[in-house]
C-alpha positions in Angstrom: 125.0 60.6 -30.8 123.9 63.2 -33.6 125.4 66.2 -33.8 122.2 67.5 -32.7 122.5 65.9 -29.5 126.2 66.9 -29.0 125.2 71.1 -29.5 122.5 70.2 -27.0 125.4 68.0 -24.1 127.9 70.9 -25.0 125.5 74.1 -25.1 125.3 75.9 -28.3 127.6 78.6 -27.7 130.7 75.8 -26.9 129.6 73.8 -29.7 129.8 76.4 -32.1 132.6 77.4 -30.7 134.3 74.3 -31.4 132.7 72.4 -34.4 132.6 75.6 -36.5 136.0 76.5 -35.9 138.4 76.2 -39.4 140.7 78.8 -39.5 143.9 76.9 -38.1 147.0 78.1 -37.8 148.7 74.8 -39.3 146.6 73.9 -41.9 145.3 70.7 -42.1 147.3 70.2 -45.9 150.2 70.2 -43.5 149.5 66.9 -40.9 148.6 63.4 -41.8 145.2 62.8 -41.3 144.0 59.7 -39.6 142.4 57.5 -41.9 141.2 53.9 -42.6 144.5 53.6 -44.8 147.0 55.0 -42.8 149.1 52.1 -41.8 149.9 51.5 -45.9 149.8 55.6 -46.2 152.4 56.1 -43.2 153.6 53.4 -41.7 154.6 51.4 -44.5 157.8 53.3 -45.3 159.1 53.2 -41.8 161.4 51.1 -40.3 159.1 49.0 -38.2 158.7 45.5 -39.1 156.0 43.3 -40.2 155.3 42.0 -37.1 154.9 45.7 -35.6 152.8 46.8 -38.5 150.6 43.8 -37.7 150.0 45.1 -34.0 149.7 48.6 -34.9 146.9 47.4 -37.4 145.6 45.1 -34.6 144.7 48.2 -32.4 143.5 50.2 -35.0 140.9 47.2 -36.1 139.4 46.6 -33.2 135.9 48.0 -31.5 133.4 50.2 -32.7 135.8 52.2 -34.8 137.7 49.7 -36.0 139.2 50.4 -39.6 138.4 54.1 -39.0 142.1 55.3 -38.7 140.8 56.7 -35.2 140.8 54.7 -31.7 139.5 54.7 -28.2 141.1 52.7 -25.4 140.1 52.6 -21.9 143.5 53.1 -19.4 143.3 51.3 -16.0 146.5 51.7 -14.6 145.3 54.4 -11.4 145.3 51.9 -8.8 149.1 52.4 -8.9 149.4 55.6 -10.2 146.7 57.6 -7.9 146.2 54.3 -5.6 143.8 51.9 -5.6 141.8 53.3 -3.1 141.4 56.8 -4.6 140.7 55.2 -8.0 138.8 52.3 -7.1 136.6 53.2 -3.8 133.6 54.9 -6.3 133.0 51.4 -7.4 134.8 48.7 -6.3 133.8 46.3 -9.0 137.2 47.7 -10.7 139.0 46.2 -7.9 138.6 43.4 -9.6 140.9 43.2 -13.0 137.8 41.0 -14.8 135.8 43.8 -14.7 138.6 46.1 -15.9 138.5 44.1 -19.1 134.7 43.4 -19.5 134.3 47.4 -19.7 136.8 47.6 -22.3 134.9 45.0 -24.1 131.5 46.4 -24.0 131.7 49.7 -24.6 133.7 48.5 -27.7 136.9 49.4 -27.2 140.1 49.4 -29.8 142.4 48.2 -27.0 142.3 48.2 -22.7 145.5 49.4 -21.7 146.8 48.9 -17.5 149.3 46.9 -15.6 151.3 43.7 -15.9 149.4 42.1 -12.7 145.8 42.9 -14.2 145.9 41.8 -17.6 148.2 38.8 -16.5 145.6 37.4 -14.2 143.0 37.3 -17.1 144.8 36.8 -20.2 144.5 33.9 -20.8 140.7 34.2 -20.9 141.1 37.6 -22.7 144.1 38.1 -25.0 142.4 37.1 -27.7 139.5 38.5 -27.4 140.5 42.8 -26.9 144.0 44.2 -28.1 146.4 44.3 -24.2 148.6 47.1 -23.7 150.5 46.6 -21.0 151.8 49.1 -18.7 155.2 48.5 -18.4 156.6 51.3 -15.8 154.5 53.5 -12.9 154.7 56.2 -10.5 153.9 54.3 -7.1 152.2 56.9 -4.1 152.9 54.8 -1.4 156.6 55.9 -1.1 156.8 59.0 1.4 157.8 61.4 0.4 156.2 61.2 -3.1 158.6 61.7 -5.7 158.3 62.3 -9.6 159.7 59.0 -10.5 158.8 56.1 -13.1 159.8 52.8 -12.8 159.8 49.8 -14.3 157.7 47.0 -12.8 158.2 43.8 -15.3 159.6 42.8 -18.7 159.2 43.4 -21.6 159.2 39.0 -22.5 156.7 38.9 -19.7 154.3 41.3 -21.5 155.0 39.5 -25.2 154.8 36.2 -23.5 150.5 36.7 -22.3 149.9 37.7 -25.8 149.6 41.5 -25.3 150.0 43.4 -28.9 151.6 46.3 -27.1 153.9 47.6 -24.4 152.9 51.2 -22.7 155.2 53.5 -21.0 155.1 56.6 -18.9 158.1 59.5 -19.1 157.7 62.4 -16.6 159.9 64.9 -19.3 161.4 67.8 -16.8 161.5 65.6 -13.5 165.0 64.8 -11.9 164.9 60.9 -13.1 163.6 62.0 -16.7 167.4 61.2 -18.7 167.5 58.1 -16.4 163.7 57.7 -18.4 164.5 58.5 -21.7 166.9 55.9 -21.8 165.1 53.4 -20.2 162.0 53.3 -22.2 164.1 53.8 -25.4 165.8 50.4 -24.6 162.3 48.9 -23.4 160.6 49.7 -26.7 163.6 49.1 -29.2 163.0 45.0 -27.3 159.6 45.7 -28.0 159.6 46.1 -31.8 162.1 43.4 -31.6 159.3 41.1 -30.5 156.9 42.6 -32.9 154.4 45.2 -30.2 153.6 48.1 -30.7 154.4 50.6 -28.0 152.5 53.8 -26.7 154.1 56.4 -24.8 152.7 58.6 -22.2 154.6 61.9 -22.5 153.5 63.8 -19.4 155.4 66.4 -17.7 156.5 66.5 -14.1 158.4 69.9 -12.3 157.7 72.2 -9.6 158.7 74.6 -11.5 156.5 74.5 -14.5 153.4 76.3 -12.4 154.3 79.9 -12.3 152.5 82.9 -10.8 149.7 80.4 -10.1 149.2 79.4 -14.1 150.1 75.7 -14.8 152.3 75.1 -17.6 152.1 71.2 -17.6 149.6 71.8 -19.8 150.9 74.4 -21.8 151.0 73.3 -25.5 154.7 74.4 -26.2 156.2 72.1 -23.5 154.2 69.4 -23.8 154.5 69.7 -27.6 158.3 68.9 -27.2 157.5 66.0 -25.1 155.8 64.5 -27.6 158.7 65.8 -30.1 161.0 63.3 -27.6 158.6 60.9 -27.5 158.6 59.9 -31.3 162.2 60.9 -31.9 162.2 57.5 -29.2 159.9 55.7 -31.4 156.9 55.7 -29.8 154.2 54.4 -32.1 151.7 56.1 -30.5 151.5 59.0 -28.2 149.2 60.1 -25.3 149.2 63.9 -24.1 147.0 65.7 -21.6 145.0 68.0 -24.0 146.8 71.6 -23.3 145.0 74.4 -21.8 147.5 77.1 -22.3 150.9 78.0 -24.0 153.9 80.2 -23.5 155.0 77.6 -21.0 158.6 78.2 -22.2 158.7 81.7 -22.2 157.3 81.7 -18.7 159.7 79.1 -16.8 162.4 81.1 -18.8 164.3 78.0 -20.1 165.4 75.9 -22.9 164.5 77.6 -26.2 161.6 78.5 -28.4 161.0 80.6 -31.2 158.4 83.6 -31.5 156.4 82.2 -34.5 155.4 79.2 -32.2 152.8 81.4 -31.0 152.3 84.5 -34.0 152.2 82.0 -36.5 152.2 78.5 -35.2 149.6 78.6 -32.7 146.6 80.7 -31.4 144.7 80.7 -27.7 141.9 78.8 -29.4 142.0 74.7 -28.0 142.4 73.4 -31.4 145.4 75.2 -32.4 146.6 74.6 -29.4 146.1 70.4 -29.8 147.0 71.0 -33.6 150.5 71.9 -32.5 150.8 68.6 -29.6 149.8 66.8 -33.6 152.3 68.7 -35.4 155.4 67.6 -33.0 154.3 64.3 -33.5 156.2 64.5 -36.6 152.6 66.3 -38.4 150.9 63.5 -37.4 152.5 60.6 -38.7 152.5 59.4 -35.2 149.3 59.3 -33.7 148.1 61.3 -30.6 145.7 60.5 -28.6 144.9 62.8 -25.7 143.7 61.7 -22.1 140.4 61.9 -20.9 141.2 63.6 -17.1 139.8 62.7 -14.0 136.1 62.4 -12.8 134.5 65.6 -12.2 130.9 64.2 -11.9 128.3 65.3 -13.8 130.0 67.1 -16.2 131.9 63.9 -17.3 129.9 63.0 -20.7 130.4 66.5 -22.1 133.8 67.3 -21.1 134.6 63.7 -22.7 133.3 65.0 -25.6 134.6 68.5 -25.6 138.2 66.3 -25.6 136.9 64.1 -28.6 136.0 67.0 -30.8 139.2 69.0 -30.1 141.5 66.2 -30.4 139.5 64.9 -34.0 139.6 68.4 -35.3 143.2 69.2 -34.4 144.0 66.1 -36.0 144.6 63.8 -33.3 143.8 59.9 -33.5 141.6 59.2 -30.7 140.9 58.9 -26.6 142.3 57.1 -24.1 139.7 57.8 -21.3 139.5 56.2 -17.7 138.3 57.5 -14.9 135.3 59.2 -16.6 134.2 55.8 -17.0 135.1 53.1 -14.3 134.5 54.6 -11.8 131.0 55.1 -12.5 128.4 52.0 -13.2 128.8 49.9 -16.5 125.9 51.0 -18.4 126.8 54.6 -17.3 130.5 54.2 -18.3 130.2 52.3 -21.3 127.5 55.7 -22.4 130.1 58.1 -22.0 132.9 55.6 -24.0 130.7 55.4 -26.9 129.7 59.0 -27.0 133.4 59.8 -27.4 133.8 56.8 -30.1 130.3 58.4 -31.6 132.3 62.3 -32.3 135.2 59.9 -34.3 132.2 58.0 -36.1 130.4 61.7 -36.9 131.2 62.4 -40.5 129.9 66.0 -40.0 132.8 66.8 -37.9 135.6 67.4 -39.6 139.5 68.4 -39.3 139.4 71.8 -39.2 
């Protein structure tokens, strides 16, 4: 996809609105860029072993932007977390964890990410073939009431032991059972390095009382900035946000602390200075972030997709970890709207702003 075509998906007015943005409020002097060399530029001085640089570099080299510093991974782990039937009824191929793995595989992803049950029932046939991440801990619906709580639903051996490079991990930061959380996937991914995976944290947050006055501030880039702040102070090697669609989040929950140059001098209302601070809490960027892709909204899909690409590239960010958008859709159609994210990370025209 040229950047012709993506002004044409996007609409010129968006796409100069986000491809021709460069006036930042971090500047990009400030973060660590992702690049082919980053492992040796970043990594290498950090305490992770061998072994863990090897599966961090065995993400990174995988797929059609493998060796790019940048990666795209396709996340199946819905049919627990929003119920197989919500996630799976718009095709029901997906039911089936083959064809979970097949789509990773042909739309060339870095890595397919989802649960212990559906990359254990194919690994042998697949481990080798496409970097596993297994999801190690879920929010099941079937519970009633629903509640805001992650947890675990296998080992950490068991996840080593069917060859998976890395271990996954949700915290809901702000929900009741987040210490309990904290703790728990601190312990699980201090046994994973031990073992020599990598591990990737979802930092999403989860609280009533984050939507005020009808204006949700999950998304707001100052809280879930200092999820991600927890998330590598854990030692997440990778970390995957929701891209933010607001700020002030603090200031309008009236808790914990901020400061006022997070949004003078830190941070403006445009979307990549708003990702460009989720990439500066990642310590500037020496931990990746890559930002979700969202649910389904139809037709709109391939463009929003995009959109996400563009903003999380320019901002700084590392890649996409996109679902939805593309399994529950048909394979050719799905494995279009994968590579047209991978194609924004492959155009050298955009740029980190």
């Amino acid at each position: 996809m040229t950047t012709n075509e993506i002004s044409k998906l996007l609409g010129d007015s968006k796409a100069k609105d986000l491809l021709e943005f460069n006036n930042p409020k971090i500047s990009k002097d400030r973060i660590h860029v992702p690049q082919p060399n980053f492992i040796n530029d970043v990594w290498r001085d950090s305490n992770r072993s061998n072994q863990v640089l090897r599966s961090i570099k065995d993400l990174y080299a995988n797929g059609r932007l493998k060796d790019t510093g940048y990666v795209s991974f396709l996340p199946v782990d819905q049919g627990i977390e929003h119920s197989a039937s919500a996630s799976f009824a718009p095709n029901p191929d997906y039911f089936d964890p083959e064809n979970i793995v097949k789509l990773a595989i042909e739309a060339e992803c870095n890595g397919v990410a989802s649960t212990f049950g559906v990359l254990a029932n194919v690994s042998r046939k697949y481990a080798h073939k496409i970097p596993f991440i297994v999801k190690i801990n879920h929010n099941e619906l079937l519970s009633y009431p629903n509640t805001f709580n992650q947890i675990m639903f296998g080992k950490i051996k068991d996840a080593w032991n069917m060859g998976a490079v890395a271990v996954g991990a949700t915290i809901y930061f702000g929900s009741e059972q987040s210490e309990r959380q904290i703790v728990e996937i601190a312990e699980a991914f201090e046994y994973a390095h031990q073992l020599g995976m990598a591990t990737v944290l979802w930092t999403y947050l989860r609280n009533p009382n984050f939507k005020v006055d009808g204006k949700d501030y999950h998304v707001s880039t100052d809280l879930t900035g200092q999820a991600n702040h927890i998330g590598v102070t854990i030692q997440a090697d990778i970390i995957k946000q929701k891209l933010p669609e607001n700020n002030g989040g603090f200031n309008a929950v009236n808790f914990s602390k901020t400061h006022p140059k997070v949004y003078s001098e830190l941070t403006s209302d445009h979307p990549i200075d708003l990702c460009r601070y989720q990439v500066a809490n990642c310590y500037m960027g020496r931990v990746g972030l890559i930002n979700s892709g969202g649910a389904s909204g139809g037709d709109s899909d391939k463009a929003d997709a995009v959109a996400t690409a563009i903003i999380n590239k320019r901002a700084g960010g590392m890649g996409l970890i996109l679902g939805r958008k593309a399994f529950q859709k048909p394979l050719a159609e799905g494995v279009d709207i994968i590579n047209s994210v991978q194609d924004v990370y492959l155009n050298k025209d955009i740029t980190i702003a």
